[in-house]
N, C-alpha and C positions, 0 to 999 in steps of 0.2 A: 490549341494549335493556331497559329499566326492566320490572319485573312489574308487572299489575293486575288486582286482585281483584275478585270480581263474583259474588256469592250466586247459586247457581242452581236450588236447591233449595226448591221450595214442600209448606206441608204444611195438613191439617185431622185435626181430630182426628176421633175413630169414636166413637161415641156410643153403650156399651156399657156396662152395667153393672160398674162392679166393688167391690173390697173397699171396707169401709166402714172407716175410720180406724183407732180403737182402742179397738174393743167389749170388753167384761172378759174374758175368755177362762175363765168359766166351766164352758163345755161342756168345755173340753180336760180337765178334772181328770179321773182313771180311764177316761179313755179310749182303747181299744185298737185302735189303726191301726200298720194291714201297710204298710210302704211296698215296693215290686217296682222293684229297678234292673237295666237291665241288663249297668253297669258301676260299678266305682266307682272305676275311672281317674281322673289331673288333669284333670278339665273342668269347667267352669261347670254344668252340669247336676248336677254330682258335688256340687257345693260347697253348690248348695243344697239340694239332700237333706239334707248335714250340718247345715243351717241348719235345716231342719223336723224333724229326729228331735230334735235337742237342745232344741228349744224346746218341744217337744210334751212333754218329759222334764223341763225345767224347770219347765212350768203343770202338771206332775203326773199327766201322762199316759203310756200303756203301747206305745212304739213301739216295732214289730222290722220291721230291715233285711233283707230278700231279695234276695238279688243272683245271678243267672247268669254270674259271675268271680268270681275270690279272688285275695286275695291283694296288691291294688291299693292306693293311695296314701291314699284315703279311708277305705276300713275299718279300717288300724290307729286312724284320727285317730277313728270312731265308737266302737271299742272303749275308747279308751282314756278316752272321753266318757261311757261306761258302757250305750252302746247295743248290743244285741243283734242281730249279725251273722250270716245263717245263707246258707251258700251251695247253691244250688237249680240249677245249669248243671253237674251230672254230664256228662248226658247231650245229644251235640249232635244227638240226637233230637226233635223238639220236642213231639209227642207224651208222651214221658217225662219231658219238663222240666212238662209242663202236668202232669203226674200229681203230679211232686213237688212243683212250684207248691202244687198241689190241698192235698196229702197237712201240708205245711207251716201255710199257712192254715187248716186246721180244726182243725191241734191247737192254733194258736194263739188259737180263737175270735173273728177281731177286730170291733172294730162296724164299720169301713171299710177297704177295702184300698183304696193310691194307688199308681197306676205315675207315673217318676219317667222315663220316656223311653215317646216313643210307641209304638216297635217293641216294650213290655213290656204296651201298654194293652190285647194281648187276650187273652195269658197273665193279666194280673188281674182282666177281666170276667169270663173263664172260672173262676177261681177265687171271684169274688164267688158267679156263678149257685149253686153248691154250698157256701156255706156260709151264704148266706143276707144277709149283708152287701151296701151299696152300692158300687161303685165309680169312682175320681175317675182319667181316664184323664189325658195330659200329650202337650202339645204344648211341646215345645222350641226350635223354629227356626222357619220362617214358615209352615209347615201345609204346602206345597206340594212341597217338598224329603220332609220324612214320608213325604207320600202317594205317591210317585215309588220312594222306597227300599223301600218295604212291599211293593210291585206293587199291583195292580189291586183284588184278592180280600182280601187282606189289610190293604191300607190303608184299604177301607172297611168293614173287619169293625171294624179300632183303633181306628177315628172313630164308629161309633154304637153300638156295645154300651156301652162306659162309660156311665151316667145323666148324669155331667159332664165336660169336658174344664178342668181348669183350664191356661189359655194365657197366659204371659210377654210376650207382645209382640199391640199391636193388630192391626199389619199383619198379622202369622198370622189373627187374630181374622175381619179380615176376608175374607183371601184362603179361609179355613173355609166361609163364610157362602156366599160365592160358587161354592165346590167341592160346595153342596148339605146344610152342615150345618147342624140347627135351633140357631135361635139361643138358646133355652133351655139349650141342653146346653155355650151357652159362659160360662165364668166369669172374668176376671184374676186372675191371682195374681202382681202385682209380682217381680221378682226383688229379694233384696237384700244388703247388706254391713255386717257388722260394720266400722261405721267406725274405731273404737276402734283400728283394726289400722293405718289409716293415715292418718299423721302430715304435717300443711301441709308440702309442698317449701318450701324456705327457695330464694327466687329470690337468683342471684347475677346484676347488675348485670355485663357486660362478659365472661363466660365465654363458649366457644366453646359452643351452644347443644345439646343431647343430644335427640336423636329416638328413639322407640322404637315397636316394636311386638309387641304382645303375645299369643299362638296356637298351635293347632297346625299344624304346616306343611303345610298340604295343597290342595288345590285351590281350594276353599270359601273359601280367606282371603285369596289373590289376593296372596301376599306378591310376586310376582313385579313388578306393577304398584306397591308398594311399594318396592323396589327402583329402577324404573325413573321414579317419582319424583325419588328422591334424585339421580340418575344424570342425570336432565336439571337436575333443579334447581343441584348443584352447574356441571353443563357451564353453564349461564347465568349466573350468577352468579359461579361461582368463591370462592365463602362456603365458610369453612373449619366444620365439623361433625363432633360424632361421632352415631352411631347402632350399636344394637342390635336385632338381634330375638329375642326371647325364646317359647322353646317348642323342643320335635322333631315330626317327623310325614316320613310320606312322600317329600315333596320337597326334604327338605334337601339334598343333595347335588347336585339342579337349581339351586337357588337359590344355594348357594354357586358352580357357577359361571358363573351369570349375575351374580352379583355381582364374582366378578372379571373379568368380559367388559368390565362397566360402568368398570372400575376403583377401583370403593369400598373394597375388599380392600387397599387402597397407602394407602387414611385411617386414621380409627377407626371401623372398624366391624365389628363384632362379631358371631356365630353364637355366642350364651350357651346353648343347649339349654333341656333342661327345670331351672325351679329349686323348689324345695318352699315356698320365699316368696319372692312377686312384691313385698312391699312395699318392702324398700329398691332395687329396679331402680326405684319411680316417687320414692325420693328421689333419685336420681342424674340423671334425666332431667327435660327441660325440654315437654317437648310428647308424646302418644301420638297417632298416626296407625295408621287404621283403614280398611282400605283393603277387606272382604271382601264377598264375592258377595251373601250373605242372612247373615242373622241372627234370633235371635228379640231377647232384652235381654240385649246382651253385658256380662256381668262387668266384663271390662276395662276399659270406658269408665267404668265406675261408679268403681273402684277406682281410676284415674286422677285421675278430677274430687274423689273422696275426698281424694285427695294433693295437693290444688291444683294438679292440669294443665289447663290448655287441650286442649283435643281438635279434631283434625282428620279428620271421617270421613265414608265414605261412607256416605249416608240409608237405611239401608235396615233392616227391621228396627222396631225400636222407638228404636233412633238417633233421629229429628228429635223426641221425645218426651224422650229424657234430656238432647240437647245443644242448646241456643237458640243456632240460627246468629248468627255474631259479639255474640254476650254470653257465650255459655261454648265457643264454639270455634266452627268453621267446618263446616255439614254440604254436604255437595256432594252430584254427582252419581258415580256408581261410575264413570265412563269421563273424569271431566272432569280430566285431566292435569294443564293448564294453570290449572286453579279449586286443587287440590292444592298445587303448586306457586308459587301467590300466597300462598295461604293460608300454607305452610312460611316464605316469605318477612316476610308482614308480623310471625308470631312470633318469626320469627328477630333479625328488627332493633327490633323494640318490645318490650324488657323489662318495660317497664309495661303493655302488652297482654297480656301472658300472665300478668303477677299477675291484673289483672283479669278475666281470663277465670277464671283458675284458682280465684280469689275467690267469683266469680260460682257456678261448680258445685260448689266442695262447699260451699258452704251450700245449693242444691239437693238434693243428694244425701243431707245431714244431715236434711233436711226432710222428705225424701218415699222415702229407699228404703234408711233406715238398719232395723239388723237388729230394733229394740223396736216395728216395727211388725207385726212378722209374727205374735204370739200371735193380734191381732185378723184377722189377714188370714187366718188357720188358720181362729179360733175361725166366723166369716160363712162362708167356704166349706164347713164341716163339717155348720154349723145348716141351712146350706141341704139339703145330699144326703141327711143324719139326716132331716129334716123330712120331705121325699117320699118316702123310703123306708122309714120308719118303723118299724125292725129291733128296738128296743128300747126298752117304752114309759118304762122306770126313765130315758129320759133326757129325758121330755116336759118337766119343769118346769124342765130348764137349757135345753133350746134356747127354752119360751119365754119365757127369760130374756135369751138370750140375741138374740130374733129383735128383743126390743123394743128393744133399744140398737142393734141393727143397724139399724131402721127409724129412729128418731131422727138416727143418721149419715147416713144417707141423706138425710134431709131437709135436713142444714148442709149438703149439698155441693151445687158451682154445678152447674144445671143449662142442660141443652143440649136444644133438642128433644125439653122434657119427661123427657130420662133424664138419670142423673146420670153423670159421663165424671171418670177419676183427673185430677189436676194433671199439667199436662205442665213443661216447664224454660220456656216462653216464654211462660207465664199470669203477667199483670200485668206482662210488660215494654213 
């Protein structure tokens, strides 16, 4: 029986303040911010830290990495970038880890500490309180996952002591707003990608088509339903495919033999592990399929559409904001099998659908979430927490340098119910 596609997925945008374009990034010069991780593991959360300490270090400014691990895949990549790496997770006391927290940050002096995962944002308020400094807490995922993992006491200690939360994805933004937190205290801070890193797939016309997906294996990513995609798609179809998923975590060893349950293990399909560059796995592949629970603003999909893929994923997250359903792929619903499975289909048999899609997002992606936008997306977030907190008056006449380019961006950008809301992938189509 023929496949048919059918969008199911509605969205509006949230109408939140965020970063202004590309203010000069004056304030960053000699400026010294703590950034607090509490891993520097392969993750997207990882990746943009390294994208904030280098850049802060490029505009001339004095950042040092605190991390509660060592030893992980990010910190050679920051040392070797000439940022300063200091590990603070001796002890799995937390008590004592807040001490050396403490004890690290005053020797450091800095004008703001930023945690860079939210389970880190009350070890860094607590170290702001004592040394006198602001600090910019982090939501990474969609606010509600955080507040669940923290417990009760703690998840809402992580959420109001910081003066800001800067948050990656609307959906968090709002699912915050709605779990009781002021709306003052939230900021956007884009996730973004050094596109330079990756190169237009060169489509081939008549090859057997490459599906991938890209993650840690764990419950969160839903690779299973991934799987079980492919697994009906091919049983309907009978469309010859390879596919990969790339990443380790948890459930590989479920996964693999759910995969050979389904029979996909007798095609080309592949369990790649973890790789230290994802960019030539999106030259090999023809489409990224994103199949997970929540999200904040997934990496992947960026890094995809970067590469000229088409993207097939479930909405969830800041998803329906980076990918314009059927113009740069297909957003669905997380349970919709059958919307999955059309969507794998029509990319499958329209080579010209997937240039054009692929087309379609990374000129999006070039446009709005490449990495030379982050000095200014630094520099407005900084002016703003310096501004109210006012820690150090030697920097009044750069932030109001800096406030007034930020109020002028303010003003070119479209507004929505009076505030002004970032471009999403489906403005002006």
């Amino acid at each position: 029986m023929p496949l048919r596609f059918t969008s199911q997925f509605v969205t509006s945008p949230l109408s939140i303040p965020s970063a202004a374009h590309r203010p000069p990034p004056a304030l960053l010069r000699g400026l010294r911010v703590c950034l607090l991780a509490g891993t520097l593991g392969q993750g997207g959360a990882e990746q943009q830290l390294y994208h904030i300490a280098t850049t802060l270090k490029a505009a001339g400014a004095h950042p040092l990495v605190l991390s509660l691990t060592i030893g992980e895949f990010w910190e050679t990549r920051l040392r070797d970038a000439g940022i300063a790496v200091q590990f603070v997770g001796q002890s799995p006391c937390r008590l004592k880890r807040t001490l050396t927290i403490i004890r690290a940050t005053r020797a450091f002096q800095p004008h703001l500490i930023q945690a860079q995962h939210f389970y880190v944002n009350l070890y860094a308020a607590l170290a702001a309180k004592t040394t006198g400094a602001p600090c910019i807490g982090a939501v990474r995922g969609n606010g509600l996952a955080e507040l669940d993992s923290c417990g009760r006491i703690l998840g809402k200690l992580s959420l109001h002591l910081p003066q800001r939360l800067a948050v990656n994805s609307h959906a968090a933004m709002q699912n915050l707003l709605a779990a009781g937190c002021p709306a003052r205290k939230l900021r956007h801070l884009p996730n973004v990608i050094d596109s330079t890193r990756f190169e237009r797939r060169r489509h081939q016309n008549g090859a057997v088509p490459m599906i991938v997906g890209v993650g840690r294996l764990g419950p969160e990513k839903r690779f299973d339903f991934f799987l079980n995609v492919l697994g009906r798609w091919r049983q309907s179809t009978g469309r010859p495919f390879r596919s990969a998923l790339v990443g380790d975590g948890p459930l590989r060893a479920e996964l693999e033999n759910l995969a050979r349950t389904l029979g996909l293990l007798e095609g080309s399909f592949q369990f790649r592990g973890k790789v230290a560059d994802v960019a030539p796995i999106y030259q090999e592949a023809d489409l990224l399929m994103l199949t997970s629970a929540h999200e904040g603003s997934p990496n992947v999909i960026m890094e995809a559409m970067a590469s000229g893929l088409p993207v097939v994923a479930a909405g969830v997250g800041e998803v329906p904001r980076l990918v314009c359903d059927q113009i740069s792929g297909f957003v669905l619903r997380g349970d919709d099998l059958l919307g999955f499975m059309n969507a794998i289909e029509r990319l499958s048999t329209q080579p010209n659908l997937r240039k054009s899609m692929g087309n379609a997002g990374r000129a999006f992606i070039r446009s709005n979430h490449d990495l030379v936008r982050l000095p200014g997306l630094l520099n407005e977030l900084y002016a703003d927490v310096l501004t109210r907190s006012n820690p150090l008056l030697t920097y009044g006449r750069k932030m109001k340098q800096s406030l007034g380019s930020i109020r002028k961006s303010r003003e070119e950008e479209l507004e929505v119910g009076g505030r002004p809301f970032p471009k999403s992938a489906c403005d002006g189509q």
